[in-house]
DRENDRENMI-251608 format. One record per atom (N, C-alpha, C): residue number from 1; chain; atom name; x, y, z. Coordinates in steps of 0.05 Angstrom, whole numbers, padded with zeros to 5 digits. Layout:
BEGIN
+-------+------+------+--------+--------+--------+
! mivex ! titi ! miti !      X !      Y !      Z !
+-------+------+------+--------+--------+--------+
!   NUM !    A !   CA !      X !      Y !      Z !
...
+-------+------+------+--------+--------+--------+
***
This chain:
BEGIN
+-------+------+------+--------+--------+--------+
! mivex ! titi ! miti !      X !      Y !      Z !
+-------+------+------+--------+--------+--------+
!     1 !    A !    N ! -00331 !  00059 ! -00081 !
!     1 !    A !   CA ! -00329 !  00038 ! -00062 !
!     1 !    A !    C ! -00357 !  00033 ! -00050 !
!     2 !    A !    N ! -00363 !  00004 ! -00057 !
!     2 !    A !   CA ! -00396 ! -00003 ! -00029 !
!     2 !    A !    C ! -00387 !  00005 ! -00005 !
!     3 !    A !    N ! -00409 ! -00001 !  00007 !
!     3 !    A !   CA ! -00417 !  00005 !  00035 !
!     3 !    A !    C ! -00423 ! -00014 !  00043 !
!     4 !    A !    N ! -00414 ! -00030 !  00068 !
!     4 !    A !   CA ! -00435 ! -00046 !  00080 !
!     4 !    A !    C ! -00448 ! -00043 !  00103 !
!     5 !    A !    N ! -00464 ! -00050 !  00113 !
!     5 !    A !   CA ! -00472 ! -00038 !  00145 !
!     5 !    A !    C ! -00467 ! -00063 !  00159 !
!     6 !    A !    N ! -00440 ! -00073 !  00169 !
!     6 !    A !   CA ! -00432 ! -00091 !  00181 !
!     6 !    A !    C ! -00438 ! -00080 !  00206 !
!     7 !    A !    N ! -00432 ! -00053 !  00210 !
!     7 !    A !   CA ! -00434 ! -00058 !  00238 !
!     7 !    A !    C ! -00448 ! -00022 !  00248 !
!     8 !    A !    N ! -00460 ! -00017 !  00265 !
!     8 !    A !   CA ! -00463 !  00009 !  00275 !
!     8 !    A !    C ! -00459 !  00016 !  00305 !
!     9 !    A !    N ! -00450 !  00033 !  00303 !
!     9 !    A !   CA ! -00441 !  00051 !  00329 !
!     9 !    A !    C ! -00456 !  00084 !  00326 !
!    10 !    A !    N ! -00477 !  00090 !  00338 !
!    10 !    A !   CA ! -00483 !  00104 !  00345 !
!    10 !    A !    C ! -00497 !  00125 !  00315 !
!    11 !    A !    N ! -00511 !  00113 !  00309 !
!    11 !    A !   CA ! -00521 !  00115 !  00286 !
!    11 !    A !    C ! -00502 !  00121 !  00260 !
!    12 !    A !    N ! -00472 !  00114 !  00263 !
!    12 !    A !   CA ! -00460 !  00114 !  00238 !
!    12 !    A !    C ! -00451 !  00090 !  00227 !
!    13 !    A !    N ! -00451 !  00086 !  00203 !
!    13 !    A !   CA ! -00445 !  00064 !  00185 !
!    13 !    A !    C ! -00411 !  00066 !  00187 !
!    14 !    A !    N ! -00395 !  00041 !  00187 !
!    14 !    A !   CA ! -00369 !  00030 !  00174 !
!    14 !    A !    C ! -00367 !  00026 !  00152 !
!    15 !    A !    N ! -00352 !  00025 !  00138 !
!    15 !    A !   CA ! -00347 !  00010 !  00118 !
!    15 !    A !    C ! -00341 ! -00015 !  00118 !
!    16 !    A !    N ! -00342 ! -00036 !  00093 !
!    16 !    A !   CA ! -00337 ! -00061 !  00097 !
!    16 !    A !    C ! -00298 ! -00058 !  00108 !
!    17 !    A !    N ! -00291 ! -00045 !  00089 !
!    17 !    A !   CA ! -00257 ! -00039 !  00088 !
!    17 !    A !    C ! -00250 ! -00038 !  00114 !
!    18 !    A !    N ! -00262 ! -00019 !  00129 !
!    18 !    A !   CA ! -00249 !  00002 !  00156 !
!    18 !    A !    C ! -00260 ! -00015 !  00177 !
!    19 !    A !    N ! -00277 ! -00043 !  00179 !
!    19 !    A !   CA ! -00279 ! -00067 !  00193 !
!    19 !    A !    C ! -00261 ! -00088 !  00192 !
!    20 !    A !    N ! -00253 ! -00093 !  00169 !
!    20 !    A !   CA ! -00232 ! -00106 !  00165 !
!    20 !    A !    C ! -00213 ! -00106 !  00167 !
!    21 !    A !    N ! -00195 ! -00081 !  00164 !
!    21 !    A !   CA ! -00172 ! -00063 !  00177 !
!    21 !    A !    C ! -00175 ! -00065 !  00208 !
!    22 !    A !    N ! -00195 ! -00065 !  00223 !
!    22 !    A !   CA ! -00193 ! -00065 !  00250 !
!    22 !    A !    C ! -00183 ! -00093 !  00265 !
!    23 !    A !    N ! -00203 ! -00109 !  00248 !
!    23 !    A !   CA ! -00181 ! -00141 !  00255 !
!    23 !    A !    C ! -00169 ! -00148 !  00246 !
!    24 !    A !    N ! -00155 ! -00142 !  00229 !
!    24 !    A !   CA ! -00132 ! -00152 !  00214 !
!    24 !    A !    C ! -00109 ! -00142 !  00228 !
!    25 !    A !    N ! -00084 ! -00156 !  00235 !
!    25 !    A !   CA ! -00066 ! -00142 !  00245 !
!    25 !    A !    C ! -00045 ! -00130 !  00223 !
!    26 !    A !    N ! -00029 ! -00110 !  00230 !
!    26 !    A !   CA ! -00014 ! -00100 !  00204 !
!    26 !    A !    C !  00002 ! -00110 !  00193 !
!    27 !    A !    N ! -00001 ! -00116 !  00161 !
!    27 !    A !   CA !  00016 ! -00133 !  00141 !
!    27 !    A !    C !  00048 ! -00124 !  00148 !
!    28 !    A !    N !  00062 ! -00143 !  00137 !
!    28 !    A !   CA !  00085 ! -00141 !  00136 !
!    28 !    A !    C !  00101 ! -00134 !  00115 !
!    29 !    A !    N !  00079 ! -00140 !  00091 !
!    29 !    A !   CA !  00081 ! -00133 !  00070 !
!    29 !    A !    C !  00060 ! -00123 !  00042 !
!    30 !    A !    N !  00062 ! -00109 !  00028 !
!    30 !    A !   CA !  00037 ! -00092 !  00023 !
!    30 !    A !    C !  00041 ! -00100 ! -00013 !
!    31 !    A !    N !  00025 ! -00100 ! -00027 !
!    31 !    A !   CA !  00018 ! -00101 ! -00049 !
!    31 !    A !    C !  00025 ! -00074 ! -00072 !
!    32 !    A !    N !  00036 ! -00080 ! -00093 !
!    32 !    A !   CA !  00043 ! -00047 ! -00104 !
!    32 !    A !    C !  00019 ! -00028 ! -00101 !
!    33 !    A !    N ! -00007 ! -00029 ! -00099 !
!    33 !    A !   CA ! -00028 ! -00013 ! -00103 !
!    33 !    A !    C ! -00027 ! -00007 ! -00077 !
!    34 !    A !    N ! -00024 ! -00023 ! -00054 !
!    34 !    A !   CA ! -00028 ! -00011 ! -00027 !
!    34 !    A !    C ! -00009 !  00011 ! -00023 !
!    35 !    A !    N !  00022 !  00007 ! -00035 !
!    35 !    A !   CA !  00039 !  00013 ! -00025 !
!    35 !    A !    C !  00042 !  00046 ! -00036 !
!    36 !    A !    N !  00022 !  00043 ! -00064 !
!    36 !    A !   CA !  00017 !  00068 ! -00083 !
!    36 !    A !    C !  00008 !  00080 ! -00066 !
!    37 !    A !    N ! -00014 !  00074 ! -00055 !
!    37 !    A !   CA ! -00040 !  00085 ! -00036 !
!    37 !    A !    C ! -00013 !  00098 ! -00011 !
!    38 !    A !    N ! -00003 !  00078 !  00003 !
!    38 !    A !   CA !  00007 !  00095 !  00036 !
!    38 !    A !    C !  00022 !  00110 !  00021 !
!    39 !    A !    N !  00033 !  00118 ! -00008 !
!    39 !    A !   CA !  00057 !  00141 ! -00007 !
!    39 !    A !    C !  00046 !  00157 ! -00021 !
!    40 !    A !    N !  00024 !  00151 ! -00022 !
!    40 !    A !   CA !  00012 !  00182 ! -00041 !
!    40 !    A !    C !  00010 !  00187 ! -00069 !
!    41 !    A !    N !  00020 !  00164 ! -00084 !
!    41 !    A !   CA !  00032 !  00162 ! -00113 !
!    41 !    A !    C !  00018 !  00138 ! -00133 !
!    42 !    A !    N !  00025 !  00140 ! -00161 !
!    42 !    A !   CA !  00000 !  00131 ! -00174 !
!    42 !    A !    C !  00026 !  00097 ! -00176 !
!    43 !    A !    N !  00009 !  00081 ! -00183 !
!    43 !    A !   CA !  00016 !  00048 ! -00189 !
!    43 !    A !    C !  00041 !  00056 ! -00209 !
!    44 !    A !    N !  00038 !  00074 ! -00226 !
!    44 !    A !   CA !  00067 !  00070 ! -00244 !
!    44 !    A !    C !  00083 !  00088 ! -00241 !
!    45 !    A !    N !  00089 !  00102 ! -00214 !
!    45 !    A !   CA !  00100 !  00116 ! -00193 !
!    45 !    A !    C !  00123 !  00088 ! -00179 !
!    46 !    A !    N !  00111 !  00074 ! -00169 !
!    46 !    A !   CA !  00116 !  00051 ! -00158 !
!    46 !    A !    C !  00122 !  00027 ! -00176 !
!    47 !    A !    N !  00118 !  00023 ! -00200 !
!    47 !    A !   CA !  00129 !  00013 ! -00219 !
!    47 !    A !    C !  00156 !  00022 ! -00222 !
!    48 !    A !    N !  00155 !  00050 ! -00231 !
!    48 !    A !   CA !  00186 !  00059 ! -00230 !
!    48 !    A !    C !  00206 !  00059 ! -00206 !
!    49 !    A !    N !  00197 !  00058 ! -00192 !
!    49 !    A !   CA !  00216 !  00064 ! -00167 !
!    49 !    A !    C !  00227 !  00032 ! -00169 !
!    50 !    A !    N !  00207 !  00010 ! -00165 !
!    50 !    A !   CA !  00225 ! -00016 ! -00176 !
!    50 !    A !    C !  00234 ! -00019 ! -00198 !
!    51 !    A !    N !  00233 ! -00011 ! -00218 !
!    51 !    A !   CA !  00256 ! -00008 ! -00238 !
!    51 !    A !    C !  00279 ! -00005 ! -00230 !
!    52 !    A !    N !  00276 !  00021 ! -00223 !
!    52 !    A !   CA !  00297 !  00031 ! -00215 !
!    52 !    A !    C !  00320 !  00029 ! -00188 !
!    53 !    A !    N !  00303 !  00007 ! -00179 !
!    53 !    A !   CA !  00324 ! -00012 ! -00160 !
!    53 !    A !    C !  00318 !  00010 ! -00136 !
!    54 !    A !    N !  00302 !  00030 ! -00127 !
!    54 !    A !   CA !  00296 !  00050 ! -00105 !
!    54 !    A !    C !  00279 !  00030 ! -00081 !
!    55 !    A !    N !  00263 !  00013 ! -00102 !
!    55 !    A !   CA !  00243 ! -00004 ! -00084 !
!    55 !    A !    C !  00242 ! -00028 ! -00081 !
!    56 !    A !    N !  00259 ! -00046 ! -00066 !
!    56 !    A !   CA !  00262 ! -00079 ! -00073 !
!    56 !    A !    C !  00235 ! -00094 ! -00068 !
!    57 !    A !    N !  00233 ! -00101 ! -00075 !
!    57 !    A !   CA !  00194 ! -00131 ! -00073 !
!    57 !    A !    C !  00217 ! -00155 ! -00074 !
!    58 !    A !    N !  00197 ! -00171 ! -00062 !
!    58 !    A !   CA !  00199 ! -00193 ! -00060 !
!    58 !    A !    C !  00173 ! -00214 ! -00075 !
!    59 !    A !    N !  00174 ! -00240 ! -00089 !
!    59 !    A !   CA !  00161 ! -00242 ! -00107 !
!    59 !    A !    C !  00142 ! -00266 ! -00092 !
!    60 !    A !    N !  00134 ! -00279 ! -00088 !
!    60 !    A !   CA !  00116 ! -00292 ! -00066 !
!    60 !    A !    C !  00091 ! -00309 ! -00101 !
!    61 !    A !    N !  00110 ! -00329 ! -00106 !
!    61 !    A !   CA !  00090 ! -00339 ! -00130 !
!    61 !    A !    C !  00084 ! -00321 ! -00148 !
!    62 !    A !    N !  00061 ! -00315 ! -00167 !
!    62 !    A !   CA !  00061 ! -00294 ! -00180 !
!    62 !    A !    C !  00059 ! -00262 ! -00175 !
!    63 !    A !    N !  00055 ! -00258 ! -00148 !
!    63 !    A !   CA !  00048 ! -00236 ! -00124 !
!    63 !    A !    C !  00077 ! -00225 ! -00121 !
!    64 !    A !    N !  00078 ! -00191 ! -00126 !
!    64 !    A !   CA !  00096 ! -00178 ! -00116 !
!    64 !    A !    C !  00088 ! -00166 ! -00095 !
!    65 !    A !    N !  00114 ! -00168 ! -00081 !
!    65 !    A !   CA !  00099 ! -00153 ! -00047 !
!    65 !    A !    C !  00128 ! -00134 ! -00038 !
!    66 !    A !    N !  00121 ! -00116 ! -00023 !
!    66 !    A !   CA !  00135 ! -00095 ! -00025 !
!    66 !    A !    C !  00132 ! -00101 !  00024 !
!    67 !    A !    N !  00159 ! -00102 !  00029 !
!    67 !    A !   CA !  00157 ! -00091 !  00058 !
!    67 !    A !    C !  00160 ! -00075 !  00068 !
!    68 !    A !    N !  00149 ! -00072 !  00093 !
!    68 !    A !   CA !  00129 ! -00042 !  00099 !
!    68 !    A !    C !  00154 ! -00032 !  00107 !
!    69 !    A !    N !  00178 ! -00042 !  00115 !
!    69 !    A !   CA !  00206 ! -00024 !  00125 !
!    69 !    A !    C !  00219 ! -00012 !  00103 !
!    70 !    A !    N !  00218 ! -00021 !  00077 !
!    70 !    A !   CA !  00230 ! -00022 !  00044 !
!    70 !    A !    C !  00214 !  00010 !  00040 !
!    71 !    A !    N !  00187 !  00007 !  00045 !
!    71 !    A !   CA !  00175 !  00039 !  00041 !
!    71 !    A !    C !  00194 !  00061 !  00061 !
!    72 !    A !    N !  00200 !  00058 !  00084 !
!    72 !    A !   CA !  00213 !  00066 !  00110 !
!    72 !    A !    C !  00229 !  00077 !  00099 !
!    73 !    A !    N !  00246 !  00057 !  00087 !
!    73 !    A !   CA !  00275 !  00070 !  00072 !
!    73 !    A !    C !  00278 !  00085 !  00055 !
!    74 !    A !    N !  00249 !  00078 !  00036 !
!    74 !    A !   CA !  00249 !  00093 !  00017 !
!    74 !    A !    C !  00246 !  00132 !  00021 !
!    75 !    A !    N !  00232 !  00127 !  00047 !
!    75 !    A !   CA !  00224 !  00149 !  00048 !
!    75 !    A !    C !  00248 !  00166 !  00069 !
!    76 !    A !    N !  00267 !  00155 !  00072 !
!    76 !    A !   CA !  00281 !  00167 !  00087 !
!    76 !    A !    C !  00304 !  00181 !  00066 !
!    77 !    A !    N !  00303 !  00181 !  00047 !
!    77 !    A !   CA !  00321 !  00188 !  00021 !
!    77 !    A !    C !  00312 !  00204 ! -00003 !
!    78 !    A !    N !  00316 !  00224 ! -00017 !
!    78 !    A !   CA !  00304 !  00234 ! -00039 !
!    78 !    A !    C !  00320 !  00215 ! -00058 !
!    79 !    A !    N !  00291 !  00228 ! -00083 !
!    79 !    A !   CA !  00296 !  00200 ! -00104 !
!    79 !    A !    C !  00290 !  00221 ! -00131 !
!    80 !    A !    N !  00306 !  00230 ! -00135 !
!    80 !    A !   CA !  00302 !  00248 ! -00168 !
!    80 !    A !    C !  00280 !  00235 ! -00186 !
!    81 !    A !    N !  00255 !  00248 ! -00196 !
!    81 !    A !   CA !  00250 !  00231 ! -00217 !
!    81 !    A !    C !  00260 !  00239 ! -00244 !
!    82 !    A !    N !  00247 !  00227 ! -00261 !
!    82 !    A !   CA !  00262 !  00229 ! -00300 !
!    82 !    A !    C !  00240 !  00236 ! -00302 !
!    83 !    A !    N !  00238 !  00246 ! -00331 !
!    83 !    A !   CA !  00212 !  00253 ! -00347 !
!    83 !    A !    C !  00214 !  00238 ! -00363 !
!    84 !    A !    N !  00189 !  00237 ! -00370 !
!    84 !    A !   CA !  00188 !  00207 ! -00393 !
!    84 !    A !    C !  00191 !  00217 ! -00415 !
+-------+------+------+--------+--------+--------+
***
Protein backbone atom coordinates (compact mmCIF):
# COMPACT_ATOMS: atom_id res chain seq x y z
CA UNK A 1 0.00 0.00 0.00
CA UNK A 2 1.37 3.94 -0.82
CA UNK A 3 1.70 6.34 1.58
CA UNK A 4 0.63 9.70 1.32
CA UNK A 5 1.55 12.52 3.61
CA UNK A 6 -1.88 14.13 3.45
CA UNK A 7 -1.67 15.12 6.63
CA UNK A 8 0.73 15.23 9.94
CA UNK A 9 0.17 15.26 13.45
CA UNK A 10 3.03 15.38 15.42
CA UNK A 11 5.62 14.15 13.31
CA UNK A 12 3.64 11.05 12.15
CA UNK A 13 2.45 10.32 8.67
CA UNK A 14 -1.44 8.93 7.86
CA UNK A 15 -2.16 7.06 5.38
CA UNK A 16 -4.06 8.13 2.34
CA UNK A 17 -6.73 5.14 3.45
CA UNK A 18 -6.92 5.97 7.36
CA UNK A 19 -7.84 9.90 6.12
CA UNK A 20 -10.39 8.85 4.23
CA UNK A 21 -11.99 6.46 6.63
CA UNK A 22 -12.05 9.45 9.00
CA UNK A 23 -14.49 11.41 6.72
CA UNK A 24 -16.30 9.10 5.37
CA UNK A 25 -19.21 8.14 7.41
CA UNK A 26 -19.80 4.29 7.83
CA UNK A 27 -21.11 2.38 4.72
CA UNK A 28 -24.10 0.64 4.92
CA UNK A 29 -22.97 -1.62 2.76
CA UNK A 30 -19.49 -3.14 2.06
CA UNK A 31 -18.08 -4.74 -1.03
CA UNK A 32 -17.07 -8.68 -0.97
CA UNK A 33 -13.29 -7.77 -0.43
CA UNK A 34 -14.21 -5.33 2.41
CA UNK A 35 -16.41 -7.67 3.84
CA UNK A 36 -13.44 -10.51 3.39
CA UNK A 37 -11.24 -7.97 5.16
CA UNK A 38 -13.85 -7.14 8.49
CA UNK A 39 -14.26 -11.08 8.96
CA UNK A 40 -10.95 -12.18 8.71
CA UNK A 41 -11.38 -14.46 5.63
CA UNK A 42 -10.05 -14.78 2.11
CA UNK A 43 -12.56 -13.37 -1.09
CA UNK A 44 -13.49 -17.08 -1.83
CA UNK A 45 -14.34 -17.58 1.84
CA UNK A 46 -17.05 -15.04 1.05
CA UNK A 47 -17.81 -16.31 -2.30
CA UNK A 48 -18.88 -19.43 -0.61
CA UNK A 49 -20.78 -18.29 2.09
CA UNK A 50 -23.04 -16.61 -0.84
CA UNK A 51 -23.37 -19.64 -2.54
CA UNK A 52 -24.41 -21.05 -0.03
CA UNK A 53 -27.26 -18.76 0.80
CA UNK A 54 -25.23 -17.97 4.57
CA UNK A 55 -24.63 -14.39 3.03
CA UNK A 56 -27.38 -12.48 1.07
CA UNK A 57 -25.84 -9.26 -1.25
CA UNK A 58 -27.73 -7.24 -2.84
CA UNK A 59 -26.77 -6.40 -6.53
CA UNK A 60 -26.64 -2.54 -7.12
CA UNK A 61 -25.91 -2.63 -11.23
CA UNK A 62 -22.99 -4.73 -11.81
CA UNK A 63 -21.70 -4.24 -7.97
CA UNK A 64 -22.35 -6.81 -5.30
CA UNK A 65 -22.76 -5.34 -1.93
CA UNK A 66 -23.11 -7.14 1.12
CA UNK A 67 -24.93 -5.15 4.44
CA UNK A 68 -23.07 -4.46 7.32
CA UNK A 69 -26.17 -6.13 9.53
CA UNK A 70 -26.11 -9.42 6.90
CA UNK A 71 -22.27 -9.79 8.34
CA UNK A 72 -24.07 -9.26 12.10
CA UNK A 73 -26.08 -12.24 11.41
CA UNK A 74 -23.73 -13.97 9.97
CA UNK A 75 -21.68 -13.88 12.75
CA UNK A 76 -24.11 -14.63 15.26
CA UNK A 77 -24.43 -18.36 13.95
CA UNK A 78 -21.86 -21.16 13.20
CA UNK A 79 -21.57 -22.10 9.66
CA UNK A 80 -19.84 -25.67 9.01
CA UNK A 81 -17.49 -25.43 6.20
CA UNK A 82 -17.03 -28.41 3.24
CA UNK A 83 -13.77 -29.29 1.94
CA UNK A 84 -13.34 -28.85 -1.51
Amino acid sequence: MWRATAHEQGGTTMTAEASVLERTPEALALSKLEAARMLGVSLRTVDRLIALKHLPVRRLGRRVLIQRNSLQSLLRTDHPTQAA
